[in-house]
ZADREN-135585 format. One record per residue: residue number from 1; residue in three letters; x, y, z of N, C-alpha, C, CB in turn. Coordinates in Angstrom, 2 decimals. Glycine has a CB too. Example, Ala and Ser with C-alpha at 12.3 -4.5 7.8 and 13.67 -1.06 7.14 Angstrom:
2
{1, "ALA", {13.19, -5.69, 7.80}, {12.30, -4.50, 7.80}, {13.20, -3.30, 7.80}, {11.31, -4.47, 9.05}}
{2, "SER", {12.85, -2.25, 7.08}, {13.67, -1.06, 7.14}, {12.90, 0.03, 7.87}, {14.08, -0.60, 5.72}}
This chain:
109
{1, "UNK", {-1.37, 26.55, -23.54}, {-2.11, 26.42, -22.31}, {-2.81, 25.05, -22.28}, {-3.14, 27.57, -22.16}}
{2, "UNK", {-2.96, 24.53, -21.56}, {-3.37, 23.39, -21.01}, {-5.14, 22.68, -20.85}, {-2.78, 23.64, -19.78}}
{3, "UNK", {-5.44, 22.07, -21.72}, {-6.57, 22.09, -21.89}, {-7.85, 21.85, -20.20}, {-6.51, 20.99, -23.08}}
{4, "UNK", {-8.32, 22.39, -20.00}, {-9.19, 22.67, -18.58}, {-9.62, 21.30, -18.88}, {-10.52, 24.07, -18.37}}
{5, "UNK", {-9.84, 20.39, -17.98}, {-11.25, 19.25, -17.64}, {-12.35, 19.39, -17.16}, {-11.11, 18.34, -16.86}}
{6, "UNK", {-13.31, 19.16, -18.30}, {-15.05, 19.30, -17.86}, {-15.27, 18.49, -17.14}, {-16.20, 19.15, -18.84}}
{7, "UNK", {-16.42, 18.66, -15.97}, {-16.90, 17.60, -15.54}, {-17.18, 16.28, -16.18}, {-17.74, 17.96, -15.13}}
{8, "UNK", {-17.57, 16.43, -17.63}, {-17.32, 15.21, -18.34}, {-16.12, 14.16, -18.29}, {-17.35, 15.58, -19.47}}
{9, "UNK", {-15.47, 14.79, -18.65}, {-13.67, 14.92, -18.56}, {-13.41, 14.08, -17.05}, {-12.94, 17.03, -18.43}}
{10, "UNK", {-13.77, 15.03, -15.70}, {-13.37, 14.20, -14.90}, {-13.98, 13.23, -14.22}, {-12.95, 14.70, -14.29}}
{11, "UNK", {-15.87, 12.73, -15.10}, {-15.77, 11.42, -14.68}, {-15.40, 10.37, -15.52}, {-16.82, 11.10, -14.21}}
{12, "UNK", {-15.29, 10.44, -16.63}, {-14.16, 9.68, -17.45}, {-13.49, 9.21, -16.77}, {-13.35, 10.26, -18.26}}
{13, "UNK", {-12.47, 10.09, -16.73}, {-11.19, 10.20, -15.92}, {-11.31, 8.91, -14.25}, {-11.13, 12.25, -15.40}}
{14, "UNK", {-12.40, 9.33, -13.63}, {-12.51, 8.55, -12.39}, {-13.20, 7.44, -12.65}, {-13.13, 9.23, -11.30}}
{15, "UNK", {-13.55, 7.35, -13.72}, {-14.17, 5.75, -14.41}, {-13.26, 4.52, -14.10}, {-14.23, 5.77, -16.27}}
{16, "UNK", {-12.08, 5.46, -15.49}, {-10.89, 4.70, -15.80}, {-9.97, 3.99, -14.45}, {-9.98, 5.75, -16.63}}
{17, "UNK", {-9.88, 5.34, -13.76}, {-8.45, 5.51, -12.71}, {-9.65, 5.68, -11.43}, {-7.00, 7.32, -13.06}}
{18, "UNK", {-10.52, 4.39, -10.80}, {-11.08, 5.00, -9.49}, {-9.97, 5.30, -8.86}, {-11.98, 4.12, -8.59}}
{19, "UNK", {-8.83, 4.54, -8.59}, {-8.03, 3.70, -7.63}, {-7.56, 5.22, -6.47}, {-6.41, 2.68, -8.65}}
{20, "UNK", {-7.33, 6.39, -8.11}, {-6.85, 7.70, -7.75}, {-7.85, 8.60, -6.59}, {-6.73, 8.49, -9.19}}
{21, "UNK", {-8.94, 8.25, -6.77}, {-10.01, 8.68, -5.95}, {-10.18, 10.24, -6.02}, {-9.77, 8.21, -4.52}}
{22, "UNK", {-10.48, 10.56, -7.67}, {-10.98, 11.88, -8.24}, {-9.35, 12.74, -7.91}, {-12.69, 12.63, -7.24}}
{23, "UNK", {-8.45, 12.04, -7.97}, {-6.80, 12.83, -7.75}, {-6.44, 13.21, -9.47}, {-5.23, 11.37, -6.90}}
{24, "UNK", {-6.61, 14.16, -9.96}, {-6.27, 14.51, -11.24}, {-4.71, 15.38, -11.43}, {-7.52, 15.35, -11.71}}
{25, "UNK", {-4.04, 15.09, -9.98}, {-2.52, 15.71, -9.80}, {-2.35, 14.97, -10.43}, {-1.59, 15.89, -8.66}}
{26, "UNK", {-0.67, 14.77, -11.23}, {0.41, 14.09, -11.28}, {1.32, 14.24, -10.34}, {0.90, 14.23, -12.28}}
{27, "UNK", {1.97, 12.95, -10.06}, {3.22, 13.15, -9.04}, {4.57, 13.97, -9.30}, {3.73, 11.83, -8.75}}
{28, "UNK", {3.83, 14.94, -10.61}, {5.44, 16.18, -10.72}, {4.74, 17.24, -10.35}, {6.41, 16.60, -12.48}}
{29, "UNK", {3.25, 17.45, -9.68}, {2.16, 18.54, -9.43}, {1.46, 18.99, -10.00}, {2.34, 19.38, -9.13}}
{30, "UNK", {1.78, 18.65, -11.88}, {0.74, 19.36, -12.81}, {-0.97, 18.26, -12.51}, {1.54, 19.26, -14.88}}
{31, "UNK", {-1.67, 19.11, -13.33}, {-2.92, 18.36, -13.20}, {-2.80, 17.96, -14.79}, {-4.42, 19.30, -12.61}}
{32, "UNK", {-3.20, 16.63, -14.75}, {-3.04, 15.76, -16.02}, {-3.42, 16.82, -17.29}, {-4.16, 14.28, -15.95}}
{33, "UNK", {-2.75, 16.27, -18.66}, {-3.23, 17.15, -19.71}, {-4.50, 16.62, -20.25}, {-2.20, 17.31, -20.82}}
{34, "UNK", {-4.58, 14.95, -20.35}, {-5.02, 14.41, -21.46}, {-5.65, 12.98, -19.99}, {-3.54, 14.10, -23.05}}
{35, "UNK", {-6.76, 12.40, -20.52}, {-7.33, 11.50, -19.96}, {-6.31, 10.12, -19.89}, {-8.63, 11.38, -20.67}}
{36, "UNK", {-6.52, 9.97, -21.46}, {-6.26, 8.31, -21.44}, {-4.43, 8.41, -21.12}, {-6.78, 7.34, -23.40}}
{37, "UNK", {-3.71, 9.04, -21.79}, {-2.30, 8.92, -21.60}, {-1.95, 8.81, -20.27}, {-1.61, 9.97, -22.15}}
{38, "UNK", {-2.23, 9.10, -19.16}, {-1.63, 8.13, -17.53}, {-2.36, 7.42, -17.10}, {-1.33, 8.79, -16.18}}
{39, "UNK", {-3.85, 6.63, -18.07}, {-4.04, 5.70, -17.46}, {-3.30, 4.65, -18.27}, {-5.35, 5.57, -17.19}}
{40, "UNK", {-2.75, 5.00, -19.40}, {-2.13, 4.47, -20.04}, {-0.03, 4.27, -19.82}, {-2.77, 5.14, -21.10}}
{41, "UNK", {0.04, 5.50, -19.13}, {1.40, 5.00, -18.80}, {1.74, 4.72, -17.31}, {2.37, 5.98, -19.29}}
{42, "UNK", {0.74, 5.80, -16.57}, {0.81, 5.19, -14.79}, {-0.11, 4.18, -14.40}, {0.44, 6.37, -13.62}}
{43, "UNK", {-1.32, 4.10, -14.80}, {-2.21, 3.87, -14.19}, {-2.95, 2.09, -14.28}, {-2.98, 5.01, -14.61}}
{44, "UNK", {-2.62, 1.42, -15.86}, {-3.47, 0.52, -16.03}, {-1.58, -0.56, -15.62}, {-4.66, 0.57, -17.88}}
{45, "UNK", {-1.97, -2.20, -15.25}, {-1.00, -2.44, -15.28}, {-0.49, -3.00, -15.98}, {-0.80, -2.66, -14.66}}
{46, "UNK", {-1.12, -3.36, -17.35}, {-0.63, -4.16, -18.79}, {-1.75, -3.15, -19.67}, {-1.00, -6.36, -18.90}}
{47, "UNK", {-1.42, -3.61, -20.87}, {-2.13, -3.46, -21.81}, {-3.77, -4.29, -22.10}, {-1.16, -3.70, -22.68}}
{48, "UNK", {-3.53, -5.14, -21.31}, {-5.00, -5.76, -21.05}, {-5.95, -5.31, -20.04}, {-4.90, -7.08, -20.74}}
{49, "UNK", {-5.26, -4.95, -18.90}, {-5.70, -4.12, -17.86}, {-5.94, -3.18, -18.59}, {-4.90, -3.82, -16.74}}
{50, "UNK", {-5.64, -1.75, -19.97}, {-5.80, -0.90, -20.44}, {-7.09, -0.98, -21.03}, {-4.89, -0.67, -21.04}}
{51, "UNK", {-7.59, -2.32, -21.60}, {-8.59, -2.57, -22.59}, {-9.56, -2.65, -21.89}, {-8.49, -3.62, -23.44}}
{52, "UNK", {-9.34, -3.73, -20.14}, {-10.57, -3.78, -19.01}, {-11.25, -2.42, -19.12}, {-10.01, -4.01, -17.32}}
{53, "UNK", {-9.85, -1.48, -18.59}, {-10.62, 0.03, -18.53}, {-11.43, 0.62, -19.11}, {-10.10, 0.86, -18.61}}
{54, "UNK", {-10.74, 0.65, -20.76}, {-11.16, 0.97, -21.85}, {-12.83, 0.54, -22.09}, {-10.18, 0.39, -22.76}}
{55, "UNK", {-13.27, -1.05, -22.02}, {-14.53, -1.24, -22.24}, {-15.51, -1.02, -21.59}, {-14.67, -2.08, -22.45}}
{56, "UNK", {-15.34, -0.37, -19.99}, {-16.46, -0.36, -19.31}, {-17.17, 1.30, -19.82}, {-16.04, -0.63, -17.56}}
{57, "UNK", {-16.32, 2.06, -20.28}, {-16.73, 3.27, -20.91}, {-18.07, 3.02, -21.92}, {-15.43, 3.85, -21.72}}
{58, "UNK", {-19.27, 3.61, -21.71}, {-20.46, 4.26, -22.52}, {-19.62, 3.96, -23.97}, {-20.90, 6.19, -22.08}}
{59, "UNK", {-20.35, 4.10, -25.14}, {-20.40, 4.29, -26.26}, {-20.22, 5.58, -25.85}, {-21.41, 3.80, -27.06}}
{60, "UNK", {-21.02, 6.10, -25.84}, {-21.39, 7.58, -25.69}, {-19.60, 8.22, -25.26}, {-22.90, 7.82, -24.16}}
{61, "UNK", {-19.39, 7.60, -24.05}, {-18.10, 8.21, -23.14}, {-17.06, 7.73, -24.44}, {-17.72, 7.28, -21.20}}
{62, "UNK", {-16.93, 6.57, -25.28}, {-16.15, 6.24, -26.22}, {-15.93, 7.33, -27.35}, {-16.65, 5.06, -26.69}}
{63, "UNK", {-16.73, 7.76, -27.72}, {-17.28, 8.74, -28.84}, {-16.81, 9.54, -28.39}, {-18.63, 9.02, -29.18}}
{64, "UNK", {-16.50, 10.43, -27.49}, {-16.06, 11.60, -26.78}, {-14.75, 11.62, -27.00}, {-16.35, 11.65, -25.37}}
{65, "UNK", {-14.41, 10.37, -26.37}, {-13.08, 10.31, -26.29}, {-12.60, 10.30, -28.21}, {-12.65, 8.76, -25.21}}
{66, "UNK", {-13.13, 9.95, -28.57}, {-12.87, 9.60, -29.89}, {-13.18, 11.40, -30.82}, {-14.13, 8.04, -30.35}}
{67, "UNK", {-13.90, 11.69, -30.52}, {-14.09, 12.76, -30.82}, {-12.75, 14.26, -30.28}, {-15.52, 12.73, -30.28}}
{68, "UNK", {-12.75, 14.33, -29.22}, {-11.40, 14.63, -28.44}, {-10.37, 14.24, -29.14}, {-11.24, 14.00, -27.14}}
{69, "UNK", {-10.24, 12.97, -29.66}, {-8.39, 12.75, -30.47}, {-8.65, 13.46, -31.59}, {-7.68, 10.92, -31.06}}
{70, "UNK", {-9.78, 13.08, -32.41}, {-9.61, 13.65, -33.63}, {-9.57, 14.96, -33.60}, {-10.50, 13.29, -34.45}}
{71, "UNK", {-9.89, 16.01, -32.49}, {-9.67, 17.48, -32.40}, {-8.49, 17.79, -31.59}, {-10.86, 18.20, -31.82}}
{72, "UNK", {-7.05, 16.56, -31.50}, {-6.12, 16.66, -31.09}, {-6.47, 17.59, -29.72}, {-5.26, 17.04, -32.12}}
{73, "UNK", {-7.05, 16.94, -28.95}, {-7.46, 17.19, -28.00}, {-7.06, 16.40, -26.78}, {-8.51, 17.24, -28.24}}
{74, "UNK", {-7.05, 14.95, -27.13}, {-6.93, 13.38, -26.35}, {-5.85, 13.06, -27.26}, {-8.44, 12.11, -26.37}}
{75, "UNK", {-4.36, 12.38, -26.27}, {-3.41, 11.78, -27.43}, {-3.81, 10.71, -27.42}, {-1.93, 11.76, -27.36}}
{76, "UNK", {-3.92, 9.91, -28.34}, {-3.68, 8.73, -28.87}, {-2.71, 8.55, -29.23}, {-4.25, 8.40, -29.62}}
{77, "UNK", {-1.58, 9.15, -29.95}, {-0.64, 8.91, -30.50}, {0.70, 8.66, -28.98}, {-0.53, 10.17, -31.69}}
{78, "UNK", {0.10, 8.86, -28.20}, {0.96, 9.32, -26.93}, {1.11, 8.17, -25.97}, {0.27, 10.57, -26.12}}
{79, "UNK", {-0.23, 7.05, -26.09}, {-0.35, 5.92, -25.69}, {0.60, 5.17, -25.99}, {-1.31, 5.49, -25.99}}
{80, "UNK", {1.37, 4.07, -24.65}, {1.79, 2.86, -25.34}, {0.89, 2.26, -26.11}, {2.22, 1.96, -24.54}}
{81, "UNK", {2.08, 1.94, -27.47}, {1.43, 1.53, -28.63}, {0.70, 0.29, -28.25}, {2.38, 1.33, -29.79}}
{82, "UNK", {0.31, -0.67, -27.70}, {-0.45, -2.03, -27.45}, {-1.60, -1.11, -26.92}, {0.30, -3.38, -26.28}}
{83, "UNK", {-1.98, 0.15, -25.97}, {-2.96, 0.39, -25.39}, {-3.49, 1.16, -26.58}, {-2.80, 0.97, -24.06}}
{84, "UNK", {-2.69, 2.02, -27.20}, {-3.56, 2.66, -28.47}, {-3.99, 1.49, -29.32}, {-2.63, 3.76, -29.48}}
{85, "UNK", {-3.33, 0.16, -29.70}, {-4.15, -0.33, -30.44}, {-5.25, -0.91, -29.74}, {-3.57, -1.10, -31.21}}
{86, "UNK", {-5.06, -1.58, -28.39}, {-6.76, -1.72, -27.30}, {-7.57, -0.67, -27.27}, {-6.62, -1.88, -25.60}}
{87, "UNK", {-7.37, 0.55, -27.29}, {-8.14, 1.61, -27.86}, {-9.18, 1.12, -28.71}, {-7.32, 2.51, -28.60}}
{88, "UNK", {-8.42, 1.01, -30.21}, {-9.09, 0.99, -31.65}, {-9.61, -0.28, -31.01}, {-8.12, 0.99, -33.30}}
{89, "UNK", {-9.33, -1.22, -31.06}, {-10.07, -2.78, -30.58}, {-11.57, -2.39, -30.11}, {-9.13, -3.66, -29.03}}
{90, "UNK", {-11.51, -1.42, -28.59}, {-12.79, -1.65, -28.51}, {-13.53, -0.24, -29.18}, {-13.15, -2.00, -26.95}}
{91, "UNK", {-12.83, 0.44, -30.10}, {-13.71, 1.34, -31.10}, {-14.12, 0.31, -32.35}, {-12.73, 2.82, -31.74}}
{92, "UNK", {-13.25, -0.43, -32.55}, {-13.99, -1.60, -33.78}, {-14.94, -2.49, -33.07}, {-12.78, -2.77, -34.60}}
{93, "UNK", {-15.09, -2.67, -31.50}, {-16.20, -3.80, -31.17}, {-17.45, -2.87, -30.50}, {-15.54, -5.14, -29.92}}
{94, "UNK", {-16.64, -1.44, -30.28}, {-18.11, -1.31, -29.61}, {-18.68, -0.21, -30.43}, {-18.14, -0.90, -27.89}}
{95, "UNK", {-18.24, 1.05, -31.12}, {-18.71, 1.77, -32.36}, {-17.99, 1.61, -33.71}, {-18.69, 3.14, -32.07}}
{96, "UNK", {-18.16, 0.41, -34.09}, {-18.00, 0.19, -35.60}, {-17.69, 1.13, -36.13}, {-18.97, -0.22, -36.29}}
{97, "UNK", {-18.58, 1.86, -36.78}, {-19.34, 3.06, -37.73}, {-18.31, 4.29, -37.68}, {-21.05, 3.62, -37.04}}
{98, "UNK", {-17.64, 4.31, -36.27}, {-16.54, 5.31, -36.01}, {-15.00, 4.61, -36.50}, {-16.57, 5.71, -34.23}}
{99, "UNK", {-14.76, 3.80, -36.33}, {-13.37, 2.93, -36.51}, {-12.62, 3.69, -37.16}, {-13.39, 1.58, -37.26}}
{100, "UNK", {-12.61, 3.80, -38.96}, {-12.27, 4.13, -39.97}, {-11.78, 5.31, -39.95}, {-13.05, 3.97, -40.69}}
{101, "UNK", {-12.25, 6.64, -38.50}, {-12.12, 7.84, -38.14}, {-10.80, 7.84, -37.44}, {-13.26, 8.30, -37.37}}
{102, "UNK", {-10.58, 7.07, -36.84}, {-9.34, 6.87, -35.72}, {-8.00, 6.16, -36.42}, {-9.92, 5.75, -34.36}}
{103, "UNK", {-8.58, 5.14, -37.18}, {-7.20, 4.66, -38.03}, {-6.88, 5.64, -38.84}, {-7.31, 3.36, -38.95}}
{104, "UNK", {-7.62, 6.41, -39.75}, {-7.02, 7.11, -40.85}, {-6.58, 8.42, -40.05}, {-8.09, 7.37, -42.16}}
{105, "UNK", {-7.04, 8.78, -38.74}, {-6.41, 10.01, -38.49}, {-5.27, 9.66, -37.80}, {-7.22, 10.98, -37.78}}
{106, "UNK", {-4.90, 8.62, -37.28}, {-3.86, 7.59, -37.01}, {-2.90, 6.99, -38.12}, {-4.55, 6.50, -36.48}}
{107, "UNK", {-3.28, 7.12, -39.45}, {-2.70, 6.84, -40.66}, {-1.95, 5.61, -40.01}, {-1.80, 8.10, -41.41}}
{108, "UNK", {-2.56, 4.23, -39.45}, {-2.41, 3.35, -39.02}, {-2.51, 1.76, -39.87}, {-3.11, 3.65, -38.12}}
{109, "UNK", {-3.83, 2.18, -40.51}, {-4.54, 1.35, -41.08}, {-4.68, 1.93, -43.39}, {-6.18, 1.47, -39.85}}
């Protein structure tokens, strides 16, 4: 079953992707599983555009998200690989202290 989105969840979500204007369909009708993975494959238009997104997020909203992968909750692994590593980028510039959590559960680093 399909993990529900908290209101947390969907302002994340409308952080990342205003453009969608709180639209959490996909264009096959499901409602998204996972946050970052269609802003990551529909939504951002490079991998730098991924990282824009990526940094305007809270620490706080970062941590979540970060917290979410590690309870295989949020894919990371599901990201084009350049946006999962802009991911870790701004988990190494903006919560340090967490980094080490995401590579090794990433067995990346």
């Amino acid at each position: 079953m399909a993990r529900e989105f908290t209101q947390k969840d969907i302002n994340i979500f409308n952080k990342l992707a205003p453009e969608l204007k709180g639209n959490l369909i996909s264009p096959q009708g499901h409602q998204y599983l996972f946050i970052l993975r269609p802003v990551s494959h529909r939504i951002a238009s490079s991998s730098e555009n991924f990282k824009e997104r990526i940094e305007k997020l809270t620490d706080e909203e970062l941590e979540y998200l970060l917290d979410l992968a590690l309870e295989a909750k949020e894919d990371i692994r599901g990201l084009d690989e350049e946006d999962m590593y802009a991911f870790i980028e701004v988990i190494d510039a903006k919560i340090p202290n967490r980094s080490s959590q995401i590579k090794d559960f990433l067995g990346i680093f």
